[in-house]
Legacy VTK file of the C-alpha trace (Angstrom):
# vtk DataFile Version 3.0
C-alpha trace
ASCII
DATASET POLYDATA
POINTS 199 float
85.847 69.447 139.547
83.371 66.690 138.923
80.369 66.915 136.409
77.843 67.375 139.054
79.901 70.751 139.793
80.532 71.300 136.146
76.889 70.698 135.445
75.809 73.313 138.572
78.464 76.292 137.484
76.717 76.101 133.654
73.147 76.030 135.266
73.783 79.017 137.574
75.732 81.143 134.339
72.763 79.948 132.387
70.592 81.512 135.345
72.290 84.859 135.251
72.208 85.483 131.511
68.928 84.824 131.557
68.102 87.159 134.050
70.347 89.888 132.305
68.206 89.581 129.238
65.113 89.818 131.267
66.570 92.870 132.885
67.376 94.040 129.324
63.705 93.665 128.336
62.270 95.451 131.489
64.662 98.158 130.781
63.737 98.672 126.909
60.206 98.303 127.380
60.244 100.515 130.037
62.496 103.164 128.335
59.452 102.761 125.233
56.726 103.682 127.657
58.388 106.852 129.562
58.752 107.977 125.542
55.444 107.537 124.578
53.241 108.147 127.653
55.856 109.658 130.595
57.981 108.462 133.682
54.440 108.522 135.585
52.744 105.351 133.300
51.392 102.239 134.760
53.937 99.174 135.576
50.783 97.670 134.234
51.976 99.402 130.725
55.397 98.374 130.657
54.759 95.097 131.987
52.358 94.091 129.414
54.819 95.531 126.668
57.644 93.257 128.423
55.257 90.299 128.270
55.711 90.029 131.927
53.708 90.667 135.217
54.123 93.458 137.683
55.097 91.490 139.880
58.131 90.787 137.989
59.050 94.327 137.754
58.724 94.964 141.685
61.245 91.692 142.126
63.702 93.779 139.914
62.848 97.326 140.346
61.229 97.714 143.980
60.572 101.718 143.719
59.714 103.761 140.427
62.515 105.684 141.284
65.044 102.569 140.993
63.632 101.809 137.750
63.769 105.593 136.407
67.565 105.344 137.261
67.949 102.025 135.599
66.295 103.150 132.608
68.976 106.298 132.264
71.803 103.896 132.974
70.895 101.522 130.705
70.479 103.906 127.802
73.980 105.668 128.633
75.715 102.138 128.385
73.914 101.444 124.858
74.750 104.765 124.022
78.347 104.374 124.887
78.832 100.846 123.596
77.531 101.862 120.617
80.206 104.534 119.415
83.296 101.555 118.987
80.256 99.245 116.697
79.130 101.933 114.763
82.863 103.459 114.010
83.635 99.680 113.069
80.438 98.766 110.876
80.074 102.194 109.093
81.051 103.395 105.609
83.148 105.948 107.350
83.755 107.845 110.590
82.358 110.737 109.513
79.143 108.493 109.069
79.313 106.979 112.590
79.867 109.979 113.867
76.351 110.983 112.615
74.667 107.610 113.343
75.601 107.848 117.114
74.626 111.682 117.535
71.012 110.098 115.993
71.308 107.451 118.949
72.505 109.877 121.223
68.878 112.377 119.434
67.111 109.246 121.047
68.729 109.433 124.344
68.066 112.958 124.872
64.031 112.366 123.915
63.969 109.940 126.565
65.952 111.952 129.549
63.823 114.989 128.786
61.020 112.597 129.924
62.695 112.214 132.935
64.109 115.507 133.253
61.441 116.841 136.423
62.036 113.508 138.187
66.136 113.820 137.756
65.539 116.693 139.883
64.219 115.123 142.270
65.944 114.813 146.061
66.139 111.226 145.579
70.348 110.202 146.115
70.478 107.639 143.273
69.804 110.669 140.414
73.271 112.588 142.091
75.137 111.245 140.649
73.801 110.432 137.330
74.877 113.220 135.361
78.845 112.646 136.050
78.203 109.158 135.164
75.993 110.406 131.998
79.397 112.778 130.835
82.099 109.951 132.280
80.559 107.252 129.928
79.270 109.411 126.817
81.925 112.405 126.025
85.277 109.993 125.411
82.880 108.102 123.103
81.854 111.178 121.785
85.729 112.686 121.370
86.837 108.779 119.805
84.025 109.975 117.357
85.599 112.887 116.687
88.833 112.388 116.556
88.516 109.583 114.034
86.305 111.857 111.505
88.946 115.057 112.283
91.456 112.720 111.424
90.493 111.375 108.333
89.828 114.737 107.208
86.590 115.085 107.144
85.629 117.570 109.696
87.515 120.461 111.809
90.012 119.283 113.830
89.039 121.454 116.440
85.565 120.378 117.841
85.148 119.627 121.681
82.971 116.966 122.115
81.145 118.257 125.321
80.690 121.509 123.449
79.028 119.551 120.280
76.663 116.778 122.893
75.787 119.879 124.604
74.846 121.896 121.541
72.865 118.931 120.383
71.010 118.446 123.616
70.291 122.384 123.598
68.927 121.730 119.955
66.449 119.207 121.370
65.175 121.159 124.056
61.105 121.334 123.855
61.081 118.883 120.883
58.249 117.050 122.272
55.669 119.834 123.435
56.527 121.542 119.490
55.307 119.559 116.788
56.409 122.103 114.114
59.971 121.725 115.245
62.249 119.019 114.021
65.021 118.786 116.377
66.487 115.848 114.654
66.679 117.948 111.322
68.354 120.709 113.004
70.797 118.280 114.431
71.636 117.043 110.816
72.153 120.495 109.909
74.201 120.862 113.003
76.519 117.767 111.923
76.546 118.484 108.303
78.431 121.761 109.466
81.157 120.460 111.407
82.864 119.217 107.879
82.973 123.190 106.772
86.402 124.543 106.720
86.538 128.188 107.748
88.411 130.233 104.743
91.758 132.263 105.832
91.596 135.852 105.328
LINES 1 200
199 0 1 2 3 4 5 6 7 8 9 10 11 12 13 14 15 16 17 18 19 20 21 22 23 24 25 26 27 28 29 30 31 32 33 34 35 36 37 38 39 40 41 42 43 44 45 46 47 48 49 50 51 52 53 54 55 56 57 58 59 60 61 62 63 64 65 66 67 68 69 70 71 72 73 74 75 76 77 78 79 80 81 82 83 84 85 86 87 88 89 90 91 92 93 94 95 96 97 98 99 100 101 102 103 104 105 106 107 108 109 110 111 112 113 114 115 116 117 118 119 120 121 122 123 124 125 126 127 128 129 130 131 132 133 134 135 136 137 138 139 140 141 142 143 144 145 146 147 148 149 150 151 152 153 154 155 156 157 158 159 160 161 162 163 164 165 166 167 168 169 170 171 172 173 174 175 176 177 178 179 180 181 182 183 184 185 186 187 188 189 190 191 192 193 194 195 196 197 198
């Protein structure tokens, strides 16, 4: 390989990670907006709080409903990636355990946003849901297992059982300013760590 071609492969890796992080911008901005103001806002909205034009989210994200999916998968994969980090970085797993549920609190905000449009006919939201438990519940159950076995929870928690208590937990959250779901989650995770007395 000569340096022209050397120079040409670093240029066009240079070219993609740029355009992943731009991606990742679109995709957090736009996640920020469908929390605050719903899946319906302007592009105008997430544009501006991407710093880039609309025209820059139609190159990426031709439909609504492509973005709307990209947006879910994107917050599944930091969700997921985020379980091995946390498990790695915190005091102990019994502590990661209850900083990804608080991630995983944030997800759930977000999806109920999108929850009418998910139902939607549109084929890319299908399969969505399988990909949602494929990437999330073995993060979950590494969680778990690593909390049950330093002894300090139950040993016999399922981790679609607990995501899918939590989710039920956070159900009508945002029309219900009285009720904090992410309190009752604490509660929730605070329990798992009581042992139940023998007889």
């Amino acid at each position: 390989m000569n340096d022209s071609d050397e120079g040409a492969g670093h240029a066009a890796r240079s070219k993609r990670a740029d355009a992943r992080r731009n991606e990742q911008t679109l995709l957090d901005a736009a996640a920020a907006v469908f929390v605050t103001s719903g899946v319906e806002a302007p592009v105008r909205d997430i544009a501006a709080r991407a710093g880039v034009g609309t025209g820059t989210i139609y190159r990426h994200f031709p439909t609504r409903a492509d973005l709307i999916i990209a947006v879910y998968r994107h917050q599944v994969e930091a969700c997921a990636e985020a379980g091995p980090v946390l498990l790695a970085t915190s005091a102990s797993p019994h502590a990661a355990l209850g900083r990804w549920i608080n991630l995983f609190v944030d997800f759930l905000v977000t999806k109920h946003g999108l929850a009418a449009v998910l139902q939607s006919d549109n084929a890319g939201f299908e399969t969505l849901h399988a990909y949602f438990l494929d990437r999330l519940v073995p993060v979950c159950t590494q969680l778990l297992d690593a909390a049950a076995g330093s002894g300090e929870i139950r040993s016999d928690l399922d981790a679609y059982e607990l995501m899918r208590g939590v989710g039920n937990l956070c159900i009508g959250a945002e029309s219900d300013p009285s009720y904090d779901a992410r309190r009752m989650v604490e509660l929730l995770i605070a329990g798992l760590g009581a042992r139940v007395s023998e007889p």
